[in-house]
C-alpha positions in Angstrom: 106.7 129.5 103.7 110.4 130.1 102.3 110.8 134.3 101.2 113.4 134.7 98.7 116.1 137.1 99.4 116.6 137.9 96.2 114.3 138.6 92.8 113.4 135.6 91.4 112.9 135.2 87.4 109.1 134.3 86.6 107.5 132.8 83.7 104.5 132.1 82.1 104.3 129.4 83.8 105.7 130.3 87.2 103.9 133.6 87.7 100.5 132.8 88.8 101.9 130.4 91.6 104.4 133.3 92.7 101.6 136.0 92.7 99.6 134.1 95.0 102.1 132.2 96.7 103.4 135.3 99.2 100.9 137.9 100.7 102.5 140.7 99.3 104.5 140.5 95.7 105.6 142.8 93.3 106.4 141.9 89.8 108.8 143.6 87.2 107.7 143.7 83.5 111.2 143.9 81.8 113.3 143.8 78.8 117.3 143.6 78.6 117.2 146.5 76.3 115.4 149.0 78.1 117.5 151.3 80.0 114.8 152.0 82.3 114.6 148.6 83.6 118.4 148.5 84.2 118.4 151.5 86.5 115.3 149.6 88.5 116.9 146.3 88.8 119.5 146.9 91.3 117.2 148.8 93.8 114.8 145.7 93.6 117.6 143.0 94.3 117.8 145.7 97.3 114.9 145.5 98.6 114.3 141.8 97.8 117.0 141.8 100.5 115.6 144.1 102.9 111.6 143.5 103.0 112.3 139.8 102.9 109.8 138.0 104.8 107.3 140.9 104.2 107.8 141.2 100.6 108.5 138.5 97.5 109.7 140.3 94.5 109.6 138.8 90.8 110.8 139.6 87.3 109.3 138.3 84.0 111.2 139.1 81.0 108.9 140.1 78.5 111.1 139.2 75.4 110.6 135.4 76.4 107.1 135.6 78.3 104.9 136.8 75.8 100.7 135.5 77.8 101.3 137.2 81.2 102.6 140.2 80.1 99.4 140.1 77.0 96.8 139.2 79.7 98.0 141.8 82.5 97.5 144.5 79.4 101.1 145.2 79.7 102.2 147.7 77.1 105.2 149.6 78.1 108.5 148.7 80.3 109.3 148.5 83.0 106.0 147.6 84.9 105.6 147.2 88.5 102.7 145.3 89.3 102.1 145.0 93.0 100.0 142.6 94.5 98.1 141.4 98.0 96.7 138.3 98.4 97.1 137.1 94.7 95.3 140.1 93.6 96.3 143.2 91.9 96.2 145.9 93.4 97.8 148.7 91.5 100.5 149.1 88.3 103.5 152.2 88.3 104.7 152.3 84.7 108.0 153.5 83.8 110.8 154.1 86.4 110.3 154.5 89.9 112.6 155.5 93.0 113.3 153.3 95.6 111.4 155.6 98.0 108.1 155.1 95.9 108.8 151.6 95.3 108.6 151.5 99.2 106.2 153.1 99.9 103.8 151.4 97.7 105.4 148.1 99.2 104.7 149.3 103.1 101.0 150.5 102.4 100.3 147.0 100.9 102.2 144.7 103.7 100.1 147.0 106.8 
């Protein structure tokens, strides 16, 4: 199995296949008008970097992906859905350090 190194941009389309392609992924709900989600960006194309090979990470733009974002319930941005073994496991809502971003990423790749 290929790990990115770097965030890759999902889709409707793409984002099942992604979720349960690696055994630990984390997706980003995001808009390019929310400030929020510009302040998370950069420290996720971090730790795409870092945790590669333990961690895929994933972005779906929710002004052009309107079903995933609909069927995961997602109402406010940025989400951070993170996931083991194609399953949810647990959503953080608004913005979130890097330190709680990892640590949410170590307890799920354990």
């Amino acid at each position: 199995m290929e790990w990115p190194d770097k965030c890759v941009e999902l889709t409707d389309d793409t984002y099942e296949i992604f979720v349960r392609q690696y055994p630990v992924a984390l997706v980003d709900f995001w808009g390019p008008s929310c400030a929020p989600c510009k302040m998370v960006a950069p420290i996720l194309d971090q730790l795409s970097s870092e945790m590669k090979g333990k961690v895929a990470i994933g972005k779906v733009d929710v002004t052009k992906n309107f079903k995933t974002p609909a069927k995961l319930s997602v109402r406010s941005i940025p989400t951070l859905a993170f996931y083991k073994n194609g399953t949810l496991v647990r959503s953080k809502v608004g913005f979130v350090p890097k330190a709680g971003i990892l640590a949410e990423l170590t307890g799920l790749s354990r």
